[in-house]
SEPANU-758708 format. One record per residue (C-alpha): residue number from 0; x, y, z; residue in one letter; chain. Coordinates in Angstrom, 3 decimals. Layout:
% SEPANU-758708
<NUM,<X,Y,Z>,"A","A">;
...
% end
This chain:
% SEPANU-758708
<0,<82.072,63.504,61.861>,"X","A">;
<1,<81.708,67.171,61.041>,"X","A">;
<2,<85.799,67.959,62.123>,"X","A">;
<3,<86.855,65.705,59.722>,"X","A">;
<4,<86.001,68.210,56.215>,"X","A">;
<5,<88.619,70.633,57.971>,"X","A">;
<6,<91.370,67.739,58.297>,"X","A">;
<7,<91.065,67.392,61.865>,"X","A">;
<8,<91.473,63.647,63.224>,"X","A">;
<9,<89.372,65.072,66.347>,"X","A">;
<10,<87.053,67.874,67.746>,"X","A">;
<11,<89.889,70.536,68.280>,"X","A">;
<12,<87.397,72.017,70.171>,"X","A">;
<13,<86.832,70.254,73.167>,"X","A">;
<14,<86.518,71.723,76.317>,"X","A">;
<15,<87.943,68.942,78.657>,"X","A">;
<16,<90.991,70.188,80.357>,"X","A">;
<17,<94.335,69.445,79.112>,"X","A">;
<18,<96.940,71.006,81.304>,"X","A">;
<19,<99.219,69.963,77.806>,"X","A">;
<20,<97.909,73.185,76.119>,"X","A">;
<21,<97.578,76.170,78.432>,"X","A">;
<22,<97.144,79.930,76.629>,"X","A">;
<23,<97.802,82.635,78.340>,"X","A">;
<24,<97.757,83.895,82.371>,"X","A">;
<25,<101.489,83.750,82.227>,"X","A">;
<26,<101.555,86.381,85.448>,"X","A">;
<27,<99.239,84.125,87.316>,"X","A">;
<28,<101.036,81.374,86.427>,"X","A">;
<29,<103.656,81.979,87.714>,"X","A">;
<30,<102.456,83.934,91.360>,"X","A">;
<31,<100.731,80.346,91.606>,"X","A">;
<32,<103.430,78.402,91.562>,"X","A">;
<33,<105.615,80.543,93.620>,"X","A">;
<34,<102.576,80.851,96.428>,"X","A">;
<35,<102.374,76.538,96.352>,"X","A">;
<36,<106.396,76.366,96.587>,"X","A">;
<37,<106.675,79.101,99.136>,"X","A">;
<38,<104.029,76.686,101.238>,"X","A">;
<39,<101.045,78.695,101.522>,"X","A">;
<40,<97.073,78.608,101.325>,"X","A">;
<41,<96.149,79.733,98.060>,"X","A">;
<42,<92.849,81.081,96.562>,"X","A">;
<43,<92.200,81.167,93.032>,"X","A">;
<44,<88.553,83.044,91.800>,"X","A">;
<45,<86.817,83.617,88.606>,"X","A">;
<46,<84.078,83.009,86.544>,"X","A">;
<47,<82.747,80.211,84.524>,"X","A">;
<48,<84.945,79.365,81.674>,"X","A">;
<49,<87.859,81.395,82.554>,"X","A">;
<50,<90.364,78.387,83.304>,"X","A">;
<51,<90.368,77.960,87.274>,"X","A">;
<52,<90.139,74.248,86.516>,"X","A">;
<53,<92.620,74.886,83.996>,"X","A">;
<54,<94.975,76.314,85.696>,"X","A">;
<55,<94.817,73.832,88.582>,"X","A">;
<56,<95.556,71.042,86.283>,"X","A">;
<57,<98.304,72.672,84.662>,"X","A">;
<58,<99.881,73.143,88.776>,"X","A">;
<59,<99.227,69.530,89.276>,"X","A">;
<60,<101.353,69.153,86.389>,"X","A">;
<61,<104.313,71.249,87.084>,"X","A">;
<62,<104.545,70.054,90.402>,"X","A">;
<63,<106.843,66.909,89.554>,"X","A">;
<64,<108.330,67.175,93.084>,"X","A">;
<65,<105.529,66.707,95.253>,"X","A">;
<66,<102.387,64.948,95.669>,"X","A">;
<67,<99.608,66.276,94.453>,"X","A">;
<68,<96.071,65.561,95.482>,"X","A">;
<69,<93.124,66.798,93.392>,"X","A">;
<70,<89.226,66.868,94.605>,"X","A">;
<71,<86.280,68.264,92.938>,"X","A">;
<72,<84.044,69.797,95.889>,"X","A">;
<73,<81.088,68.759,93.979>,"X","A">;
<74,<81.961,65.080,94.946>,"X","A">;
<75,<82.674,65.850,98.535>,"X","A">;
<76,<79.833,64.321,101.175>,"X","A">;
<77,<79.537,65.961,104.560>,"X","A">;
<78,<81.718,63.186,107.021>,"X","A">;
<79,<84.149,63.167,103.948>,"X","A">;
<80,<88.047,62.782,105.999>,"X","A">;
<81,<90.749,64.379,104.992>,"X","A">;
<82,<93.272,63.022,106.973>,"X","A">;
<83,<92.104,59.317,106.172>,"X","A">;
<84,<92.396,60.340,102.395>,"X","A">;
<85,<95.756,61.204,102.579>,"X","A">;
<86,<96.828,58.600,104.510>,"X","A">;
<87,<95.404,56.234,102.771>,"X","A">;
<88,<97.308,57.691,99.703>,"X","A">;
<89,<100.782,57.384,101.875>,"X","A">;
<90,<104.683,56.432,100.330>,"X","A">;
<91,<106.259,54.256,102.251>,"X","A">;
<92,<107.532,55.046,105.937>,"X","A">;
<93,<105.549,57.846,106.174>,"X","A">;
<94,<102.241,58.947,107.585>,"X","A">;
<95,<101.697,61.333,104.995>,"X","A">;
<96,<102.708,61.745,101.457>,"X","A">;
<97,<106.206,63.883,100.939>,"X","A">;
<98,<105.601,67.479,100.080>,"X","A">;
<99,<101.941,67.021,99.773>,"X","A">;
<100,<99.761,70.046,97.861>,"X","A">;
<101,<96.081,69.647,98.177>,"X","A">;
<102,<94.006,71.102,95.510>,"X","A">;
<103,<90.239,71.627,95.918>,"X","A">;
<104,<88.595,72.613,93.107>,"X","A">;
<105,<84.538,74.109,92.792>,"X","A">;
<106,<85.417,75.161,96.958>,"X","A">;
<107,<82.212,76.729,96.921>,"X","A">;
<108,<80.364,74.187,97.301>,"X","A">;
<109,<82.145,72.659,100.245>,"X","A">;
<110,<81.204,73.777,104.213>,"X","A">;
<111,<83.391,75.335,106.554>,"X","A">;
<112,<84.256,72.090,108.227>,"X","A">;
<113,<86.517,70.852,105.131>,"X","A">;
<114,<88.106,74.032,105.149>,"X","A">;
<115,<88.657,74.176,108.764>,"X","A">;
<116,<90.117,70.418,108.742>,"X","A">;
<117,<92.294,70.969,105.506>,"X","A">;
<118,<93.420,74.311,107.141>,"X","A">;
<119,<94.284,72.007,110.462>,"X","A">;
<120,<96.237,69.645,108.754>,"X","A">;
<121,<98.149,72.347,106.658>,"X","A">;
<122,<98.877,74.178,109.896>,"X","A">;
<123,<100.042,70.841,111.395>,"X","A">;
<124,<102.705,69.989,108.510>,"X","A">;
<125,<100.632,67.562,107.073>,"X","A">;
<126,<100.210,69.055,103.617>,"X","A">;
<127,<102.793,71.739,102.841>,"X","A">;
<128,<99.813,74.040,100.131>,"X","A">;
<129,<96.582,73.891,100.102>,"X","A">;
<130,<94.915,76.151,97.413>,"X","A">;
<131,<90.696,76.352,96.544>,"X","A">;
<132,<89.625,77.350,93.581>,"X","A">;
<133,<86.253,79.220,94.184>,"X","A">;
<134,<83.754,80.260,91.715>,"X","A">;
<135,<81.990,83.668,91.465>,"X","A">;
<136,<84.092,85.762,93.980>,"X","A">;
<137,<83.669,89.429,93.693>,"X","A">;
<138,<86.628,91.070,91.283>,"X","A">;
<139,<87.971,92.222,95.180>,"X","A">;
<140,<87.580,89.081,96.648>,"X","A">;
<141,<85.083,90.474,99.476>,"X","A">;
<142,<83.026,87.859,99.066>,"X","A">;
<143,<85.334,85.884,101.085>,"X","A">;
<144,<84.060,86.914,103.946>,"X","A">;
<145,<82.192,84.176,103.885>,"X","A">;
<146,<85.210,82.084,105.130>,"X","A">;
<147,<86.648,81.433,108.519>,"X","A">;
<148,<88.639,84.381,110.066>,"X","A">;
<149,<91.813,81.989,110.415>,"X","A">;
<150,<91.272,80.742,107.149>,"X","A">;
<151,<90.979,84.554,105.623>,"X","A">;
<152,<93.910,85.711,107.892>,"X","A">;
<153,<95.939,82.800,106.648>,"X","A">;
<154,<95.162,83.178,102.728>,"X","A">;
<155,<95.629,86.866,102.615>,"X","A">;
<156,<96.818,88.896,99.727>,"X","A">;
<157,<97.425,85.463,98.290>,"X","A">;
<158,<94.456,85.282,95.701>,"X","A">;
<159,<94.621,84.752,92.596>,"X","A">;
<160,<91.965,86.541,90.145>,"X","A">;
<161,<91.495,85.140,86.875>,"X","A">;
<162,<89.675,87.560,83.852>,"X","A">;
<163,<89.526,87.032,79.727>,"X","A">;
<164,<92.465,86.331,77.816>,"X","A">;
<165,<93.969,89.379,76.119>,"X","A">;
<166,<93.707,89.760,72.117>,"X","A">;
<167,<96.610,87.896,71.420>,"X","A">;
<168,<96.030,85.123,73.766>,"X","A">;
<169,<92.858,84.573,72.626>,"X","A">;
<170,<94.280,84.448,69.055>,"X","A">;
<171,<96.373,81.685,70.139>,"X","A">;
<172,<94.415,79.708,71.820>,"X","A">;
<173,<91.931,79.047,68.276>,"X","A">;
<174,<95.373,78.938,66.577>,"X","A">;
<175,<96.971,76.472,68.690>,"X","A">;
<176,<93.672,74.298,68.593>,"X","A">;
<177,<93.440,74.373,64.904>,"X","A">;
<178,<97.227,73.705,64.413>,"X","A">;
<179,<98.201,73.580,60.477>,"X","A">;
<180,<94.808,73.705,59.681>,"X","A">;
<181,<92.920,76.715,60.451>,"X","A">;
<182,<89.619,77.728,58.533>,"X","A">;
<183,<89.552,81.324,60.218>,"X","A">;
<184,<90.931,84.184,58.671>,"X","A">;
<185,<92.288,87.087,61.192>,"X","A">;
<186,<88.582,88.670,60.919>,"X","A">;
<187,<86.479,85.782,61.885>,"X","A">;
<188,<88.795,85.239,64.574>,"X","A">;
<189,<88.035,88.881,65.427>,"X","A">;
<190,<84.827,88.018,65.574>,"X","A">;
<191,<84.703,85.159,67.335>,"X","A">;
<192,<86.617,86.579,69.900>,"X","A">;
<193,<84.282,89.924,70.674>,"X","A">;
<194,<81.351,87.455,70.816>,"X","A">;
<195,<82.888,85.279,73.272>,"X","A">;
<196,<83.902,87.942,74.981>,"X","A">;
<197,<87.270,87.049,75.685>,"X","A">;
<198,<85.658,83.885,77.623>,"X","A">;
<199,<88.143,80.668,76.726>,"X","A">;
<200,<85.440,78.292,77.195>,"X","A">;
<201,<82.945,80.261,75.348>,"X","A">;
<202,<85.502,81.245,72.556>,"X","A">;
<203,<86.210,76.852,71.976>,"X","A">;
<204,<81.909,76.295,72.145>,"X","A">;
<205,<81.873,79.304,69.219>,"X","A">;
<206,<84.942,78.275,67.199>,"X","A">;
<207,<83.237,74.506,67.409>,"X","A">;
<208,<79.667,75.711,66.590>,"X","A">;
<209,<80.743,77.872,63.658>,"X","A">;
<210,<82.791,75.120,62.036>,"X","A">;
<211,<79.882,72.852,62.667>,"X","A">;
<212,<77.110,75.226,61.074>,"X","A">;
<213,<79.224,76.320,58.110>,"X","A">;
<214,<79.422,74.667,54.660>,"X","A">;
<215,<82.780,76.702,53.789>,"X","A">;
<216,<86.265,75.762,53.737>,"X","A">;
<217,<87.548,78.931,54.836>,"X","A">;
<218,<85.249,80.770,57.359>,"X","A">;
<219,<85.141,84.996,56.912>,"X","A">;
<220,<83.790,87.112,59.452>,"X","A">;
<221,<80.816,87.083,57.932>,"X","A">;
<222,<80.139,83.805,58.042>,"X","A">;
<223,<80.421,83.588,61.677>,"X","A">;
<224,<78.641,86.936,62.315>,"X","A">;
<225,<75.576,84.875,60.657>,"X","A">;
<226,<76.179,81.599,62.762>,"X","A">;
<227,<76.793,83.123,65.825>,"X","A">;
<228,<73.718,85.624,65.699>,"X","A">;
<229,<71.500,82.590,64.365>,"X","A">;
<230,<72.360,79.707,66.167>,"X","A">;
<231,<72.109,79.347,70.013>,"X","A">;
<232,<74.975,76.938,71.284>,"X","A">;
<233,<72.366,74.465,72.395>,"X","A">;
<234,<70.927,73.983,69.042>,"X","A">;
<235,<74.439,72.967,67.851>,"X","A">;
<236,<74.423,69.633,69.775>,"X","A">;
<237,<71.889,68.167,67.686>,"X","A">;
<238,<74.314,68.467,64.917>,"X","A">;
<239,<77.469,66.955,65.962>,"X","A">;
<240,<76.808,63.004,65.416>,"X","A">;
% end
């Protein structure tokens, strides 16, 4: 495999989330889990690739005390129950799960009537948080005007808005994924970086298509200027069996 000429036992790469290695968003970090404690409905926005999924997994993670519930929108089906899915999921003596957080990620895609219910049953003590992760809000957050007025009323100022990394966390996310072995020198990084445009998701699919691509052991900023301008990410595929 092509990782395996820069030492790595693995694709350091990869983009599936592992709420083990989280860069950056320290603020929102931390607003997050201080919303979810507090008990409230939570909103998280961004675009594609920014960490929303991310970030939710790394909540579901920190939450040791409670009873966390994850569900990807995309899998919902209209007549989908909430109530009968936590219940179902229940400790013992009690009709719903202790301290229960609710976490519904791609929201989006979802109709008012799951937001509605999960809204009813978070008004009724049944979950204690309930926060949606929704993709391509406005910067603002108008665009949730689309929601119920309850729902809006209830989630207020409590969004979370979630943009690039900064420089440096952006530097540490490639170093932390390359660990003792990293084939970029500060410029490439550089590089990569602008291109991705601060983007984590894009900045792991360029670090991974530039090591694939190149035939050098340490990888300059020209060398990934040439890659990157060459090589659309698709193309790379091909080349990774």
């Amino acid at each position: 495999m092509w990782y395996k000429k820069y030492r790595w036992k693995h694709n350091p790469f990869s983009i599936r989330v592992n709420p083990g290695i989280f860069v950056g968003l320290g603020n929102e970090r931390k607003k997050l889990a201080s919303f979810v404690e507090g008990g409230n409905i939570v909103l998280i926005v961004g675009g594609r690739g920014v960490g929303k999924t991310s970030l939710l997994k790394w909540l579901e993670n920190r939450l040791k005390r409670h009873t966390c519930f994850y569900l990807n929108a995309e899998e919902i089906k209209d007549g989908f129950n909430i109530e009968a899915f936590l219940i179902a999921n229940k400790t013992f003596l009690r009709k719903y799960p202790k301290r229960s957080v609710l976490l519904v990620d791609e929201s989006q895609r979802i109709g008012d009537w799951f937001r509605v219910e999960a809204q009813s049953l978070w008004e009724r003590g049944a979950i204690k948080s309930l926060v949606l992760v929704h993709d391509g809000l406005a910067p603002d957050g108008s665009d949730i005007k689309e929601f119920p007025v309850n729902l809006k009323n209830r989630i207020g100022d409590r969004i979370i808005h979630l943009k690039k990394l900064s420089k440096e966390d952006a530097y540490d996310l490639i170093r932390i994924r390359c660990g003792k072995y990293n084939p970029f020198d500060e410029l490439a990084m550089d590089e990569i970086i602008k291109k991705s445009n601060g983007n984590p998701r894009k900045i792991l699919e360029n670090c991974e298509k530039v090591c694939i691509e190149s035939d050098k052991d340490k990888i300059s900023k020209y060398e990934v200027e040439k890659i990157l301008k060459e090589n659309p990410v698709a193309d790379v595929v091909k080349k990774m069996s």
